[in-house]
N, C-alpha and C positions, 0 to 999 in steps of 0.2 A: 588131175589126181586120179592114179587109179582104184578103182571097185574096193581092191583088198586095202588098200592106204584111208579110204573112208570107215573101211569097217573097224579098224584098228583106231579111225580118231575117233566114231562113234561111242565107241567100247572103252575107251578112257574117258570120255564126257559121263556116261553114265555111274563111272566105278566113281568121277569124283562128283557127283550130283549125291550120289548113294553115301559116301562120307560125307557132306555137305548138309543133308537131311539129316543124319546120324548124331551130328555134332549137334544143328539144332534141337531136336530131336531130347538130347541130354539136357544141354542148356533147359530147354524148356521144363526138364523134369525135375532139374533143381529149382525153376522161380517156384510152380507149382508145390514144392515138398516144401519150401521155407515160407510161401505166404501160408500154407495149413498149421506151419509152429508160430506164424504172428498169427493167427487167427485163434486159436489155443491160447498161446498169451492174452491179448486182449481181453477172454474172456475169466481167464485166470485172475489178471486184475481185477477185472470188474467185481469178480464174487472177492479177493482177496479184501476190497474197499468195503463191501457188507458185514466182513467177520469183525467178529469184537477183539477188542485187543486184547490180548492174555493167551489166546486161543491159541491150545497145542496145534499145531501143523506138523505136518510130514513133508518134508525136503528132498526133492531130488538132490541129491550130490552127483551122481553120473554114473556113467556104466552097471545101472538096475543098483544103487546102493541108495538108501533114504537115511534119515535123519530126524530126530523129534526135535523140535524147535518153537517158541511161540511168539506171537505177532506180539511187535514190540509197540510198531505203531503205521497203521493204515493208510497214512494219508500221506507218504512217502515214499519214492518205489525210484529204485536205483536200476537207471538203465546206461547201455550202453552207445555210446552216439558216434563208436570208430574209432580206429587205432589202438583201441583199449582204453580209449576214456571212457572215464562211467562218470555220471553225473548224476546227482539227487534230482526227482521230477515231482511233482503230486500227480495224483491217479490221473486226473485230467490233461494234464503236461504230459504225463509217458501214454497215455491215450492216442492226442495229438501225434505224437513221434508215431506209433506204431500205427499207425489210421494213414500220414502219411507215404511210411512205406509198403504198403499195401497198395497205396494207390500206385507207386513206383512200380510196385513189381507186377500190377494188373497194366500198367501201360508196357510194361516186359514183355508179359506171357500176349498182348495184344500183337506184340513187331514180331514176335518169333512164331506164333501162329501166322500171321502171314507170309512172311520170310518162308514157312517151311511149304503154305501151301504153294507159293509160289514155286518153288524149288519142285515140290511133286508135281507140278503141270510141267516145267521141262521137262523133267526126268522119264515123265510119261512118253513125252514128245520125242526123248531121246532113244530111248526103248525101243518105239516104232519106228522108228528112220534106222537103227540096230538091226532088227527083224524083217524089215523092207529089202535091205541091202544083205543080209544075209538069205533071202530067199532068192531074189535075185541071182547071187553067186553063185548059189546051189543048180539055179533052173539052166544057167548058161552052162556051168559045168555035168549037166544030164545032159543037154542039147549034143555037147560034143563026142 
């Protein structure tokens, strides 16, 4: 294989290492963004189970709109368990779930931290054998 046919495979192992990192990269930034909003929840229950019942609250509804509302009853907390099934849990039970997934998504951000370092010792490796071979081509093409 010639000089120029290496540097042309080099330069595509790189460009897809570089998407590769990227992809995980993302991935990783969504486990990280969703376990911070079970980590907020958690603890939103946790003080929700301290408040007395009656107790006006303020409701997110979505997109920065809130809502007055008051705790009907504390020791019941409607989660979601997938596909849009919600089920009734007590604080302890939607604990459990959410405690859970936390764990799921720290053994997540565990594979895709590796995955991606892995990924940047090729990419590194690919880089220099890139700039090896593109020096190379340069120094043969001065020679002539």
């Amino acid at each position: 294989m010639g000089t120029e046919e290496q540097i042309r495979q080099a330069y595509v192992e790189v460009k897809v290492l570089e998407s590769y990192a990227e992809e995980i990269r993302t991935r990783l930034q969504v486990v990280l963004t969703t376990t911070t909003e079970l980590q907020t929840t958690r603890t939103a229950i946790e003080e929700l189970a301290k408040t007395a019942e009656g107790t006006p609250l303020l409701v997110n509804l979505g997109g920065g709109v809130y809502g007055m509302a008051k705790l009907a009853d504390r020791s019941k907390i409607l989660i979601d368990v997938g596909t849009g099934v919600v089920v009734e849990k007590t604080v302890d039970g939607s604990l459990e779930i959410i405690n859970k997934r936390l764990e799921e998504l720290d053994k997540a951000r565990a594979s895709l931290e590796s995955q991606l370092s892995n990924i940047l010792v090729r990419l590194d490796k690919s880089r220099g054998r890139l700039s090896e071979l593109s020096t190379a081509t340069k120094e043969t093409s001065s020679r002539r």
